[in-house]
C-alpha positions as CSV (number, residue, x, y, z in Angstrom):
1,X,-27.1,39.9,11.3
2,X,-30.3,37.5,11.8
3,X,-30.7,34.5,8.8
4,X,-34.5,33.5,9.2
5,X,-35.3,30.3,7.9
6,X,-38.3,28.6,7.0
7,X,-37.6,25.2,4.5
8,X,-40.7,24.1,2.7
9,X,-41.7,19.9,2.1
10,X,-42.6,19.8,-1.4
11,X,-42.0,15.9,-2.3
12,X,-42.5,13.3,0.0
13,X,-39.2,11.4,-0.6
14,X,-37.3,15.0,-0.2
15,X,-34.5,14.7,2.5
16,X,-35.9,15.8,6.2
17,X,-35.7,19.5,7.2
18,X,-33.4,19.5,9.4
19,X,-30.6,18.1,6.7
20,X,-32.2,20.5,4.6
21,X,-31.4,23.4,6.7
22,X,-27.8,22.1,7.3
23,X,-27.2,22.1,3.4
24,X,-28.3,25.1,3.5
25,X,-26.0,26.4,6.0
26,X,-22.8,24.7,4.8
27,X,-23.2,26.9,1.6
28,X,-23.0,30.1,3.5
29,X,-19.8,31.7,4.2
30,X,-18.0,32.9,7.3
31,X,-19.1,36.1,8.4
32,X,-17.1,38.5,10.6
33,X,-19.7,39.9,12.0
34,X,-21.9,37.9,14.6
35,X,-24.7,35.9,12.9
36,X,-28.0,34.8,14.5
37,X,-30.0,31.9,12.4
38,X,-33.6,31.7,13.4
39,X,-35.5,29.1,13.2
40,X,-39.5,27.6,14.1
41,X,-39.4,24.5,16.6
42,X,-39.1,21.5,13.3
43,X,-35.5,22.2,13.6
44,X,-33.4,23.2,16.9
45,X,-32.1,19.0,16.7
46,X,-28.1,18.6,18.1
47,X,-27.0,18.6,14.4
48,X,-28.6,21.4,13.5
49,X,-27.2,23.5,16.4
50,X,-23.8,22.0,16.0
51,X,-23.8,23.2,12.0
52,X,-24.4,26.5,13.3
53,X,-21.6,26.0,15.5
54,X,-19.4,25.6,13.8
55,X,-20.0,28.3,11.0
56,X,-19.6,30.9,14.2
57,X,-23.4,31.4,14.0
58,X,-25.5,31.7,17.2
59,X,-29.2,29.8,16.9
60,X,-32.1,30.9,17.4
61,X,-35.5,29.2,18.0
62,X,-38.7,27.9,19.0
63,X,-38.7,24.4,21.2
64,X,-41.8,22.3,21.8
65,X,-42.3,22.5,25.2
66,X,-41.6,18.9,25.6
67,X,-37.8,19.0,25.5
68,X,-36.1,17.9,28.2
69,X,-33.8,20.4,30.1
70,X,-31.7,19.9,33.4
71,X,-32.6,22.7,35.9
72,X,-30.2,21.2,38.7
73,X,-29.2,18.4,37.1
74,X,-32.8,17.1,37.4
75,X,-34.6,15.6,33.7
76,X,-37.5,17.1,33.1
77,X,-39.3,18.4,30.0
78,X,-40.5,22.4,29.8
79,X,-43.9,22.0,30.3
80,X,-43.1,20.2,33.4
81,X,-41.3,22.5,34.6
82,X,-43.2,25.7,34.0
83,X,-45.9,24.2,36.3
84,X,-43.5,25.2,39.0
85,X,-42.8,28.9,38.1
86,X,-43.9,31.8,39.8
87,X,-44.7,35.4,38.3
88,X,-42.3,37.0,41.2
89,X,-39.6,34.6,39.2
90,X,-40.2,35.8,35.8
91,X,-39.8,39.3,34.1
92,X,-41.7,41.5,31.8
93,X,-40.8,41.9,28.8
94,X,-41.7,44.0,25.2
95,X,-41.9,42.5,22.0
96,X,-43.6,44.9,19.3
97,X,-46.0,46.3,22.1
98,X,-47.0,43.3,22.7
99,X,-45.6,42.3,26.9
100,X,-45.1,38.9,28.1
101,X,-43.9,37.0,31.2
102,X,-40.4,35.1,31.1
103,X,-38.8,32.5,32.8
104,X,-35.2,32.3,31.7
105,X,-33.5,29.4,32.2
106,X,-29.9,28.7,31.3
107,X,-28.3,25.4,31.3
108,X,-28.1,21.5,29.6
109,X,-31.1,20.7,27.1
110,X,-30.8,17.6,25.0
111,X,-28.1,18.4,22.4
112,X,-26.5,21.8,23.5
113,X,-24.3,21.2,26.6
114,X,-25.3,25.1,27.7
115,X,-27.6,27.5,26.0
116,X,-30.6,30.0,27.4
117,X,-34.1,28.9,27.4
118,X,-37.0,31.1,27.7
119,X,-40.7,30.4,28.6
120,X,-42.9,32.8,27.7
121,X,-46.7,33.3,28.8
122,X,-48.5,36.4,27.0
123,X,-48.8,38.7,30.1
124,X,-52.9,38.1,30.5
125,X,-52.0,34.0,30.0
126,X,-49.6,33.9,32.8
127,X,-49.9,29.9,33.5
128,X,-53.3,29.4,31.2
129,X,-53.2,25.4,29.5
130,X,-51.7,25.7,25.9
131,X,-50.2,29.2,26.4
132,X,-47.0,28.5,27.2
133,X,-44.1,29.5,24.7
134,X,-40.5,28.1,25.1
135,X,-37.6,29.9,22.5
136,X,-33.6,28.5,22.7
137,X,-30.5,30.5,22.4
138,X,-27.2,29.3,22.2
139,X,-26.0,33.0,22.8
140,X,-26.0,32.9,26.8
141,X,-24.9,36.4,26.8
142,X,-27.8,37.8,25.0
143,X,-30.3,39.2,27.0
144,X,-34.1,38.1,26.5
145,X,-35.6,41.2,25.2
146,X,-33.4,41.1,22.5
147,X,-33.7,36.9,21.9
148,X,-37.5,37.3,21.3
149,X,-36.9,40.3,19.3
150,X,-34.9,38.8,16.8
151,X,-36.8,35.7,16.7
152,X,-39.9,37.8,15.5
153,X,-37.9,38.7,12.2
154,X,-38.3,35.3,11.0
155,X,-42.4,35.7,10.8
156,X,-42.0,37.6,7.6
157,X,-41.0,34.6,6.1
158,X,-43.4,32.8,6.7
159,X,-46.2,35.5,5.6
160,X,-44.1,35.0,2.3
161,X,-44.4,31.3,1.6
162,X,-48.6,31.7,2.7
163,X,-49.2,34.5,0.3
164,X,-46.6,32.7,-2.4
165,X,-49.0,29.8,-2.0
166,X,-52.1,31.3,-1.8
167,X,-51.7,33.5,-4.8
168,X,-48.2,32.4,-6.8
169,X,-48.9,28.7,-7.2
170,X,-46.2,27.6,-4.9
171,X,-47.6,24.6,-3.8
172,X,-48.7,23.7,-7.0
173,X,-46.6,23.3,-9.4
174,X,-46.1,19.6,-11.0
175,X,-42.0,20.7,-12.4
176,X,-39.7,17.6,-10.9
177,X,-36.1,18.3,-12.0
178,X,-33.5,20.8,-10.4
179,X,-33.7,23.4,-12.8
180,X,-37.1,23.7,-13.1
181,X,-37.5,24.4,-9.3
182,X,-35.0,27.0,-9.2
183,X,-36.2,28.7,-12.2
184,X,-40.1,28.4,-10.9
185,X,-38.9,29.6,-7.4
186,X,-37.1,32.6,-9.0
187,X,-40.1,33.5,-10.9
188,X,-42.1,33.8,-8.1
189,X,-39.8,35.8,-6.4
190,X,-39.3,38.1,-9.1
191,X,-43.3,38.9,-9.4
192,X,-43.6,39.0,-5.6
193,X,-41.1,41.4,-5.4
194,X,-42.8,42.9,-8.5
195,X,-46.0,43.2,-6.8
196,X,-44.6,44.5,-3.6
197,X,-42.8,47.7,-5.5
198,X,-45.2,48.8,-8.4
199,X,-46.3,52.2,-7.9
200,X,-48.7,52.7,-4.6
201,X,-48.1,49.6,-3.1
202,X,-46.5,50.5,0.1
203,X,-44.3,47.1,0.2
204,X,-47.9,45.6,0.6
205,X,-47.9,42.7,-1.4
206,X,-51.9,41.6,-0.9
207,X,-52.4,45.5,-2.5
208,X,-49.7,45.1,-5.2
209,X,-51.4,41.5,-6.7
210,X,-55.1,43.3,-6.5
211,X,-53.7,46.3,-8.7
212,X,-51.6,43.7,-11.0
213,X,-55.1,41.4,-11.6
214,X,-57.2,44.4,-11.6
215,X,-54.9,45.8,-14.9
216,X,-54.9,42.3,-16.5
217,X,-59.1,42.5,-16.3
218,X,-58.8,46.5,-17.8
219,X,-56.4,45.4,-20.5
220,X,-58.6,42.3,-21.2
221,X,-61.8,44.7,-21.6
222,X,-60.0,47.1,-23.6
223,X,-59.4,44.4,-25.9
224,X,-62.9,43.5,-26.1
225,X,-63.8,47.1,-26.3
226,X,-62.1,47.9,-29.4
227,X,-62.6,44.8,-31.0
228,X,-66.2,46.0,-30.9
229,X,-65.9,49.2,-31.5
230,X,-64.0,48.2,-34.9
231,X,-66.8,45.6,-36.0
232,X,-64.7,42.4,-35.4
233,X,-67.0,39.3,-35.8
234,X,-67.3,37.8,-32.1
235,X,-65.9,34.1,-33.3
236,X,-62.7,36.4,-33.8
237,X,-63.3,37.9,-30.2
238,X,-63.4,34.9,-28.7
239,X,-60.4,33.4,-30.2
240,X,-58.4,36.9,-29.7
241,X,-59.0,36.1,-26.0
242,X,-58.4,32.7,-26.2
243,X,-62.2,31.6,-25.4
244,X,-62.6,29.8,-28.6
């Protein structure tokens, strides 16, 4: 079982993410099964790790390539470090079709006494500035096929909150208490969800919202239609649609 997790920053005073994310957490239950959160690289901090922990998750994430691990015992932060690698010491490996090159290191980091680190350069980026990609598991036993392939569940997620935003009014809403919030957030799941399963959608959400506006605009011309068609004085029109 993989929990992705993005946490969104919508007040300025709102507590930091990674506290968010361990709220979170200590309201889930204990599964029997073996649990994988994932996580983008705002939030892999000791805390965080150690809430999974102790739930019996495993953690999953991305790390900025400036944290420090200990190949050796020796300090030194991942993109120091992958200056040094060679493609004979990395392997090939599939994600989605796509193949990259990985370095995996397992070891101390700051905050996680052992865990499984993996650099990752697209496989035509091999050692190219700003390509490198570093992703930490806590599961040393899991092989790194499967770490990146789990990690790429969480980008759903995130294609969620940007088409939430861009169409839902996520980031604009100007509710402040509790309630409101959990009743605005619930709405908008409720029409995404709505717009993702109405008839000839295909799960696609950008196609669901198109048909949903595009019968809004037929039902609003319908209106207009037989308001003329039954003589009704445009000053009636206009306050039938609310124009007035």
């Amino acid at each position: 079982m993989v929990l992705p997790y993005s946490i969104q920053r919508y007040e300025k005073d709102v507590k930091s993410k990674p506290q968010m994310l361990i709220d979170v957490l200590n309201e889930l239950p204990i599964s029997e099964k073996q649990v994988y959160g994932l996580s983008d690289s705002w939030f892999p901090s000791e805390k965080v790790i150690n809430a999974h922990l102790k739930k019996g998750y495993h953690y999953i994430s991305a790390l900025k390539t400036n944290r420090i691990i200990y190949p050796q015992g020796i300090h030194i932060q991942i993109q120091q470090f992958a200056q040094h690698i060679r493609k004979e010491d990395c392997h090939l490996v599939i994600v989605k079709k796509s193949k990259y090159w990985v370095y995996r290191y397992e070891g101390k980091l700051n905050g996680v006494d052992n865990a499984v680190v993996l650099m990752c350069y697209k496989e035509d980026q091999f050692k190219v500035d700003g390509a490198l990609h570093a992703f930490l598991c806590t599961d040393t036993e899991l092989d790194s096929q499967t770490i990146l392939k789990y990690y790429s569940r969480r980008w759903p997620i995130e294609i969620f909150f940007r088409q939430t935003k861009g169409n839902l009014g996520l980031n604009g809403y100007q509710v402040r208490s509790t309630k409101a919030i959990d009743r605005l957030l619930l709405l908008i799941a409720l029409t995404y969800t709505y717009c993702v399963i109405i008839e000839n959608t295909n799960n696609s959400f950008s196609k669901g919202i198109n048909i949903c506006r595009n019968n809004n605009k037929k039902e609003q011309i319908q209106v207009v239609y037989n308001c003329a068609k039954d003589g009704v004085p445009i000053e009636n029109v206009f306050k039938i649609m609310k124009v007035a």
